[in-house]
C-alpha positions as CSV (number, residue, x, y, z in Angstrom):
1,X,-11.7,-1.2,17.1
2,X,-8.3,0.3,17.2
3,X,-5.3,-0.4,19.5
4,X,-4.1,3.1,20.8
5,X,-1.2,2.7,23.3
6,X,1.6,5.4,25.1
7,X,4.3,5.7,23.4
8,X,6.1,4.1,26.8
9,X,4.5,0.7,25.0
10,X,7.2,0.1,22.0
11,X,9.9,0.0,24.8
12,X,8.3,-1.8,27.3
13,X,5.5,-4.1,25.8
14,X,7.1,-4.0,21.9
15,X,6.7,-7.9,21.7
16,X,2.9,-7.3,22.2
17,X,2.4,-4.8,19.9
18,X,4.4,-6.6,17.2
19,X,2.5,-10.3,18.2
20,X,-1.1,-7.8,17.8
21,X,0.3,-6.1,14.5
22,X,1.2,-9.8,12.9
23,X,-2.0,-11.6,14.4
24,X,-4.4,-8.9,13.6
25,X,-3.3,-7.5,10.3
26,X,-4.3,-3.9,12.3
27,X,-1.7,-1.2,13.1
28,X,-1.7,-0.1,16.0
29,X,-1.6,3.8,16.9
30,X,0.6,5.5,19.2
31,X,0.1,8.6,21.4
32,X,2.7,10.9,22.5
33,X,1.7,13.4,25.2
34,X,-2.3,12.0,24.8
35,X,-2.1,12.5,21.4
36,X,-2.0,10.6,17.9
37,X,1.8,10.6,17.5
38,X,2.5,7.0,14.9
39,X,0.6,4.0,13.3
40,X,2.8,0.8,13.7
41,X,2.3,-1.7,12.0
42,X,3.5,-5.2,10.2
43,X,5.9,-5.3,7.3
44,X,3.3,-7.1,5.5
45,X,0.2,-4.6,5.6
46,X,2.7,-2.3,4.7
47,X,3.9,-3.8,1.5
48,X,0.1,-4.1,0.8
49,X,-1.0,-0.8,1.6
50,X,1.5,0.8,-0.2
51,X,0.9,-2.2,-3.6
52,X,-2.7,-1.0,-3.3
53,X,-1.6,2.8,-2.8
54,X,1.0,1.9,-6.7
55,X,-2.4,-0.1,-8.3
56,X,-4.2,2.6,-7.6
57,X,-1.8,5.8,-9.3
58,X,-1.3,3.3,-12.2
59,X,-5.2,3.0,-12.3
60,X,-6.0,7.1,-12.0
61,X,-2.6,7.3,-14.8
62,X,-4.4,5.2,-17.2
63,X,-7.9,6.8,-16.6
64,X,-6.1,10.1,-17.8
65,X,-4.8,8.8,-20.5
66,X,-7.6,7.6,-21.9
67,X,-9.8,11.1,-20.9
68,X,-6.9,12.6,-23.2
69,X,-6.3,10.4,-25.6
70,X,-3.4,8.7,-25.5
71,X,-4.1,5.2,-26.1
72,X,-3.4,2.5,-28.6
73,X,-5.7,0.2,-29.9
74,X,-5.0,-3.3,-28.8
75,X,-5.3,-5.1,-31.8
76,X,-2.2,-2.5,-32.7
77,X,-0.3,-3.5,-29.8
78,X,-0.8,-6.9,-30.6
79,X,0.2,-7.0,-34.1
80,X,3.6,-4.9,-32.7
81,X,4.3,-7.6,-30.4
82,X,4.1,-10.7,-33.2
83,X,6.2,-8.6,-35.4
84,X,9.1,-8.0,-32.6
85,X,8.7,-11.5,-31.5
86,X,9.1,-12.5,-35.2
87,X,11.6,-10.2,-36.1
């Protein structure tokens, strides 16, 4: 279940909501005016989420380029490497 607190919270209860972010590995989301406003959360699901969010472009890049073509056999790329490493 979700934390949803009043914005009022990051001034005056901001060592709670950063104690639940970090024990919980949730955000937390914050309402302005009774509505959805932020998501706050730890420096480390954020690093994740946005790790998972790079996987995952890298991912849909390489699906495209194989659906177009542009790939190299890895036996090739293998055989270029030895022969760089090799001089």
């Amino acid at each position: 279940m979700p934390m949803i607190r009043p914005s009022a919270d990051l001034r005056n209860r901001y060592v709670e909501i950063s104690e639940y972010c970090h024990t919980h590995d949730q955000p937390v989301f914050v309402t302005r005016n009774g509505t959805g406003d932020l998501a706050v959360m730890s420096i480390e699901l954020y690093e994740r989420l946005i790790g998972r969010q790079e996987l995952y472009a890298a991912l849909e890049k390489g699906i495209r380029d194989e659906e177009s073509g542009r790939t190299v056999a890895a036996d090739d790329v293998i055989q270029r490497t030895r022969e760089q490493l090799t001089g």
